[in-house]
N, C-alpha and C positions, 0 to 999 in steps of 0.2 A: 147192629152189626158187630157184636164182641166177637162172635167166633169165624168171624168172614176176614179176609184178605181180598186183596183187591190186585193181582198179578198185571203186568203188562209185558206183552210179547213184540219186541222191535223184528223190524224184516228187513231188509231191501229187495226192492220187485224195478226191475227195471221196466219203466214204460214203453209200451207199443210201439208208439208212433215216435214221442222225440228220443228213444234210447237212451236217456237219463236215466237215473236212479232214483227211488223217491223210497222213502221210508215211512211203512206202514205201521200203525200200531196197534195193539189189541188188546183189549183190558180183559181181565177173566175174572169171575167173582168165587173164590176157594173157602170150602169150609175148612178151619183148622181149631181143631176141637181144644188140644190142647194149646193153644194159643202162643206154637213156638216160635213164629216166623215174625222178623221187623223189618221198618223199612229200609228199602237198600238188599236186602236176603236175597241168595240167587235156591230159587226152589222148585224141586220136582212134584208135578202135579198128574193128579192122574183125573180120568173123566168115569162117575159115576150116575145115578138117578138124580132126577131132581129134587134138589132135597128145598127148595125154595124158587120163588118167580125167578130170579136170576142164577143164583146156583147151579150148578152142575160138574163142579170139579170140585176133589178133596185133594189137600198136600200129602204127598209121600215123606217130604224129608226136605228139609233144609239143606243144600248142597257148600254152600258158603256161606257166612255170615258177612255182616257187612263191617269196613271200618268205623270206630267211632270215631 
């Protein structure tokens, strides 16, 4: 996986029945060819073919970097 990132997408979805909050999360597996994105990076992803069994998003762009 050199050229893969591994995104995760937090949500809040509030439950049905007890009307709580619960926070969902969702991993996405991104090609980034040039290998700009580190952990912590907040980035824009877009959805293409599948370019592998899990794959199916490539990054657009790094929106923020992260603190060191």
């Amino acid at each position: 996986m050199q050229k893969t990132i591994v995104v995760m997408e937090e949500s809040l979805v509030r439950h049905p029945r007890y009307r709580k909050y619960v926070r969902r999360r969702t991993k996405y597996y991104v090609h980034d060819e040039r290998q700009l994105a580190h952990v912590g990076d907040i980035v824009r992803i877009e959805e293409t073919r599948p370019l592998s069994r899990l794959k199916r998003w490539r990054l657009v762009e790094v929106i923020k970097r992260a603190e060191a």
